[in-house]
C-alpha positions as CSV (number, residue, x, y, z in Angstrom):
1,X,87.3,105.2,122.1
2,X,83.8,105.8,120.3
3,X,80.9,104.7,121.9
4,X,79.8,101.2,121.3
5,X,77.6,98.2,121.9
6,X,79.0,95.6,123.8
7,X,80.3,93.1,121.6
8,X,78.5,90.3,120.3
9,X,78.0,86.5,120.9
10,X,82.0,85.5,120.4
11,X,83.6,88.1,121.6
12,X,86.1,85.9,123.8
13,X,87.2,83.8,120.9
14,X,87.4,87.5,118.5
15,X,89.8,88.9,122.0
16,X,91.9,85.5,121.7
17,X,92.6,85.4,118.1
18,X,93.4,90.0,118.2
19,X,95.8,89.1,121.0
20,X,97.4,86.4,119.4
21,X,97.6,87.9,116.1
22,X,99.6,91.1,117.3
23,X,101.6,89.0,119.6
24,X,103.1,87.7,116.5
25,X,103.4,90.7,114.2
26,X,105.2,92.3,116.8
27,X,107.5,89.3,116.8
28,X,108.0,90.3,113.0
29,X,111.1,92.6,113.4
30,X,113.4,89.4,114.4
31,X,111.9,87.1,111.6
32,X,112.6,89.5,108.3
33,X,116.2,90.2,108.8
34,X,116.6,86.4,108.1
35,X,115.3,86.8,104.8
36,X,118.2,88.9,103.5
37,X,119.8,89.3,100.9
38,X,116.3,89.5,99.6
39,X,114.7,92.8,99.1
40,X,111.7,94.6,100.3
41,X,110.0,94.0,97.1
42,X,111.2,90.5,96.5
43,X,109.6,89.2,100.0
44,X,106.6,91.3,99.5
45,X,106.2,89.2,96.4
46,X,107.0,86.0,98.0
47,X,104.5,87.0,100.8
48,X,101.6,87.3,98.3
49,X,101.9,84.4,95.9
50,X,102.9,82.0,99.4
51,X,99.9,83.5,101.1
52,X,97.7,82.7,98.3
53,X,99.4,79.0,98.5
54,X,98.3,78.5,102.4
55,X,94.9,80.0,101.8
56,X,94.2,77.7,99.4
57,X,95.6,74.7,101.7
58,X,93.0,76.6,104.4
59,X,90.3,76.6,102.0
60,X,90.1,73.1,101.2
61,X,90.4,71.8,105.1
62,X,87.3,74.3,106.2
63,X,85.8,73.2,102.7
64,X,85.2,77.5,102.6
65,X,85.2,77.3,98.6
66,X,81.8,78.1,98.1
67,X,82.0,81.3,100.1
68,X,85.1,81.9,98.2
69,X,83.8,81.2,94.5
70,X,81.0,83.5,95.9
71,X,83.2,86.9,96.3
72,X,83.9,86.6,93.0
73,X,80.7,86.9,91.6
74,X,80.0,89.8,94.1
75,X,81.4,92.8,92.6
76,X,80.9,95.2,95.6
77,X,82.2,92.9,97.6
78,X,85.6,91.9,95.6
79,X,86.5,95.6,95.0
80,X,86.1,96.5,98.5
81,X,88.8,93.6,99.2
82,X,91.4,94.9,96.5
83,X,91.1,98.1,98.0
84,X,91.9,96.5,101.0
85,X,94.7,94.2,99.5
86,X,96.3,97.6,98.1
87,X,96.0,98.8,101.4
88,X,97.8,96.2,102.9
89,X,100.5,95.6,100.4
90,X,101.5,99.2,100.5
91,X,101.8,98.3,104.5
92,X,103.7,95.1,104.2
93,X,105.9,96.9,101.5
94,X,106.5,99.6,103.6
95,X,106.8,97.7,106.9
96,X,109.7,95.2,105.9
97,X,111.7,97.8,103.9
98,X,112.0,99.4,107.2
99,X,112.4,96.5,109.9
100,X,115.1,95.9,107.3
101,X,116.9,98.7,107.0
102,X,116.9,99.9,110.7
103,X,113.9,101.9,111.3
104,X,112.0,99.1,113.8
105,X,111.1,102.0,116.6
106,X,109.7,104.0,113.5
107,X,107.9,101.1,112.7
108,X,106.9,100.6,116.0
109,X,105.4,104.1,116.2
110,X,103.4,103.8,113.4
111,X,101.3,101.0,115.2
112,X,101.1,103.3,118.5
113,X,99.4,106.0,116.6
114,X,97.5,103.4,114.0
115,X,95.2,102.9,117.3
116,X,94.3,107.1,117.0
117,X,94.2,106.8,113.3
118,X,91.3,104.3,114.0
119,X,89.2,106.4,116.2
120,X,89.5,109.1,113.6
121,X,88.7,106.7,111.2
122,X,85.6,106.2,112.7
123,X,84.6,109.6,113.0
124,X,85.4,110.3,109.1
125,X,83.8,107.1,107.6
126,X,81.5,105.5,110.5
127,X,80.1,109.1,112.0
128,X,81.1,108.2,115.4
129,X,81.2,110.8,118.1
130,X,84.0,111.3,119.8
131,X,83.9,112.7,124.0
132,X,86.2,115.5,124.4
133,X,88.3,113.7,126.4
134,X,89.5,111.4,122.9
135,X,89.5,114.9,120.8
136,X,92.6,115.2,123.6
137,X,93.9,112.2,123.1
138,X,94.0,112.6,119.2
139,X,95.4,116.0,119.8
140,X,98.6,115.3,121.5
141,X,99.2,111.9,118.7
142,X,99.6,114.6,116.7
143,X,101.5,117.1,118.9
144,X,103.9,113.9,119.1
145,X,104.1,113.0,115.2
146,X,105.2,116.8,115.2
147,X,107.9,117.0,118.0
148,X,109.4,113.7,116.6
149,X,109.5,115.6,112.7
150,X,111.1,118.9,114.3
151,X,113.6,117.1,116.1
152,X,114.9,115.1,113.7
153,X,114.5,117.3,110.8
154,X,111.8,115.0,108.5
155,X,108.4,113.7,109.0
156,X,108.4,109.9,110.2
157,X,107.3,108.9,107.2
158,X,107.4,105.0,107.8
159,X,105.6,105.8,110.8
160,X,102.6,107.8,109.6
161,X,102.3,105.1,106.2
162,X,101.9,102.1,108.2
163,X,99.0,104.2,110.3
164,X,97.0,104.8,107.5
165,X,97.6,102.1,106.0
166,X,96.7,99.7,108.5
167,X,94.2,101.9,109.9
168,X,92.5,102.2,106.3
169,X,92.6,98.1,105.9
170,X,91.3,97.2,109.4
171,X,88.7,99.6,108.7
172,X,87.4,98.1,105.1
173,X,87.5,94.4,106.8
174,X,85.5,95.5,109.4
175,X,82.8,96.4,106.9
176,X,82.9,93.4,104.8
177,X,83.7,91.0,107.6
178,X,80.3,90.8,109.0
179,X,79.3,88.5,105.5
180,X,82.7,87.5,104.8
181,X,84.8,84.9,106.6
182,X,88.4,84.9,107.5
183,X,89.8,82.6,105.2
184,X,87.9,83.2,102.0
185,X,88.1,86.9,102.3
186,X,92.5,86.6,102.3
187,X,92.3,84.3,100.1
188,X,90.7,86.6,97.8
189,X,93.0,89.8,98.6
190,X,96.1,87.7,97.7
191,X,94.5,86.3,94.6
192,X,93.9,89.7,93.5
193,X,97.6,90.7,94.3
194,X,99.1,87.7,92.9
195,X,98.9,88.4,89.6
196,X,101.3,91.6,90.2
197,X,103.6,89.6,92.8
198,X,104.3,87.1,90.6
199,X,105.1,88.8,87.5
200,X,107.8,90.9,90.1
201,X,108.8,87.1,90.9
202,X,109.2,85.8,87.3
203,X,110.8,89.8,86.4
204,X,113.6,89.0,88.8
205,X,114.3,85.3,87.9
206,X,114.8,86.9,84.2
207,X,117.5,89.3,85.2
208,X,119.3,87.0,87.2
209,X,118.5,89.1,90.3
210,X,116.5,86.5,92.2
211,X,117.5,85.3,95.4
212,X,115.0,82.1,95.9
213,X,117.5,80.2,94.8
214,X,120.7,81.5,94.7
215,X,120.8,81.1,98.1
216,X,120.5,77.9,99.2
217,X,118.1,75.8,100.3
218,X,117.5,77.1,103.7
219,X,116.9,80.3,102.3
220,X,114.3,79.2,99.7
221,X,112.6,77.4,102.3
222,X,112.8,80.9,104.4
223,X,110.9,83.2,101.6
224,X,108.4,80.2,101.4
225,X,107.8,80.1,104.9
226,X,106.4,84.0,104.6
227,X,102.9,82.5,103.5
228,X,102.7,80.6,107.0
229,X,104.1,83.3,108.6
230,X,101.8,86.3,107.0
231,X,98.5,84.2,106.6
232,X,98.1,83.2,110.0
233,X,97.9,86.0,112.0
234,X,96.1,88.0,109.1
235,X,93.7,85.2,109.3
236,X,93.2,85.6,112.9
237,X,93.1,89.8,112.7
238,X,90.0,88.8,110.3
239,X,88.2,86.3,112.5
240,X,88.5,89.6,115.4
241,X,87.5,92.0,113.0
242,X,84.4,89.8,111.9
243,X,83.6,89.3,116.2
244,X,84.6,92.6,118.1
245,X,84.2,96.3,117.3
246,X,86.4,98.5,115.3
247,X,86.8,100.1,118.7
248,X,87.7,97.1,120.8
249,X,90.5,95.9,118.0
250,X,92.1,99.4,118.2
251,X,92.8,98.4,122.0
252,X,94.2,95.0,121.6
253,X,96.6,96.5,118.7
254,X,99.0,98.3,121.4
255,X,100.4,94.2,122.2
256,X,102.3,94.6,118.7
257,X,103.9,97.9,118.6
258,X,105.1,97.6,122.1
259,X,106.7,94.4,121.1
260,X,108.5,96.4,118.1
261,X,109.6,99.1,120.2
262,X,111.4,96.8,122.8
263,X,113.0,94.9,120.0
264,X,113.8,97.9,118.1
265,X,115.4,99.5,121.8
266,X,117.1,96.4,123.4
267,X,117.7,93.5,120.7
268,X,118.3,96.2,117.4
269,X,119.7,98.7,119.7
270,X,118.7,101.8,117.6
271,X,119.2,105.1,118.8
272,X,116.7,106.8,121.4
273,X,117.2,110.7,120.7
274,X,115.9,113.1,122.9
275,X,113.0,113.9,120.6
276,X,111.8,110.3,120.1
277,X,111.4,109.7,123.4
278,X,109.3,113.2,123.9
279,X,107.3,111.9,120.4
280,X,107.0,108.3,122.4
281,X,105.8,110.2,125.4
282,X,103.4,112.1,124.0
283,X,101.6,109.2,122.2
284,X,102.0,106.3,125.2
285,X,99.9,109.5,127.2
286,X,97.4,110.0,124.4
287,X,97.2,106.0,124.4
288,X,96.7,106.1,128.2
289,X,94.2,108.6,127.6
290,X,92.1,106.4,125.7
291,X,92.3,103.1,127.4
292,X,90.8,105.4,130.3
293,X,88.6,107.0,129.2
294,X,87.3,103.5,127.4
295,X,87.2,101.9,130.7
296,X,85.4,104.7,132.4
297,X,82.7,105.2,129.3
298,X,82.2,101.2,129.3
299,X,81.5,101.0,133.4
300,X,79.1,103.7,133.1
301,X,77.4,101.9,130.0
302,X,77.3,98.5,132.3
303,X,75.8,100.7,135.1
304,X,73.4,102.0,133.0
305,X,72.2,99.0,131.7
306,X,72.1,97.1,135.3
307,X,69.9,99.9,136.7
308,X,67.4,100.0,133.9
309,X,67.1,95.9,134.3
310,X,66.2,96.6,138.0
311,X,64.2,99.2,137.1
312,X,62.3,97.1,134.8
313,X,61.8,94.2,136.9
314,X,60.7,96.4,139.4
């Protein structure tokens, strides 16, 4: 990964909440089949105006309104969060349309190369060098996005979406989250998606193709339940962007692909082809390369540092 300083004062709490919060998105591909019959669109919808609900709730028990009433009358500030909260609808839009309709291990991929997209994030928006050593790495993620396209005839287009994507919002939060906390900050994003989400919401209930209640109760209570289930780890991938480096929360993010992948393999049981598991290959060896090469840089940094404290006290 790119160099960096070590983290700063809460960095244990900003590891806890990354691990948790990937943990559970990588639980995601057994919780959205149970919304069906509803579609891609319609839970995206019911994500946002749900989300908006529970932030709220949050808002009021951290009494966070004034930070929140303060984004909006910082313009910089509130358009750097829609951007994000485009960013990360296009991602949830993209995400559940294909955990629905079979593509988990696609899905799956696009969260083992989101951590490459991140360093090269970095390096396009941050100016952070790269060693050669991670030029490799980046490399064969790409060699691997190619052997997975040739063999199957198409470009893993779920895949490569949910990378930028994802890449592109973890790396706007990262800016803002230094000045912006957790719960305001979503709460904003959904507000400034609601608007959209629930004019989709009301557009369905008028042409009788709603499912909220057609359904039953149980299922109502299901779409509802996507606010808890979306704002919670969002909220705690915000509190580890606003603690640890962009670097550090492009480690911790392997937890929920790998998740989606064994899901996708054992529970969903999708087909492995010869060229998905060179493509898989290929990327778990670029990863490997980086978590390396991260350990090695940050033992020499810690090396570094101890000999130029003796040195000092000298």
């Amino acid at each position: 990964m790119p160099d960096s300083p070590p983290p700063p004062s809460g960095a244990s709490a900003g590891l806890a909440a990354g691990v948790v919060a990937y943990g559970l998105w990588g639980l995601f591909p057994l919780y959205f089949p149970l919304l069906e019959p509803a579609g891609a669109l319609e839970i995206i919808a019911h994500r946002i105006v749900w989300s908006l609900v529970f932030c709220l709730v949050a808002l009021a028990v951290t009494r966070s309104w004034r930070q929140f009433a303060q984004l909006w009358r910082t313009p910089r500030t509130l358009g750097l969060l829609g951007i994000a909260a485009v960013f990360l609808a296009v991602n949830w839009t993209v995400y559940v349309y294909g955990v629905n309709s079979g593509h988990v291990v696609d899905a799956s991929l696009g969260y083992f190369i989101n951590p490459l997209v991140t360093v090269l994030l970095a390096v396009g928006f941050l100016h952070e060098r790269l060693r050669g050593v991670q030029w490799a790495a980046l490399a064969l993620g790409f060699v691997a996005v190619v052997v997975i396209a040739l063999g199957h005839g198409t470009m893993p287009w779920i895949a490569v979406v949910l990378a930028l994507s994802f890449g592109l919002y973890g790396l706007i939060k990262s800016r803002v989250g230094g000045h912006v906390e957790a719960a305001p900050g979503l709460a904003a994003e959904t507000a400034l998606l609601t608007p959209v989400a629930a004019g989709y919401w009301i557009w369905l209930s008028v042409q009788g193709s709603s499912t909220f209640a057609a359904h039953g109760g149980w299922h109502a209570a299901a779409l509802a339940s996507t606010g808890i289930v979306t704002a919670v780890p969002l909220l705690l991938f915000g509190a580890a962007t606003r603690r640890l480096p962009l670097s550090v929360v492009g480690l911790i993010q392997y937890l929920t692909p790998t998740l989606q992948f064994l899901i996708g393999v054992a529970v969903q049981h999708e087909t492995m082809s010869p060229a998905r598991w060179a493509g898989f290959g290929l990327v778990w060896a670029a990863l490997l390369v980086l978590v390396v090469d991260s350990a090695w840089n940050r033992r020499v940094q810690v090396l570094q540092a101890r000999a130029a404290a003796e040195a000092a006290g000298a």
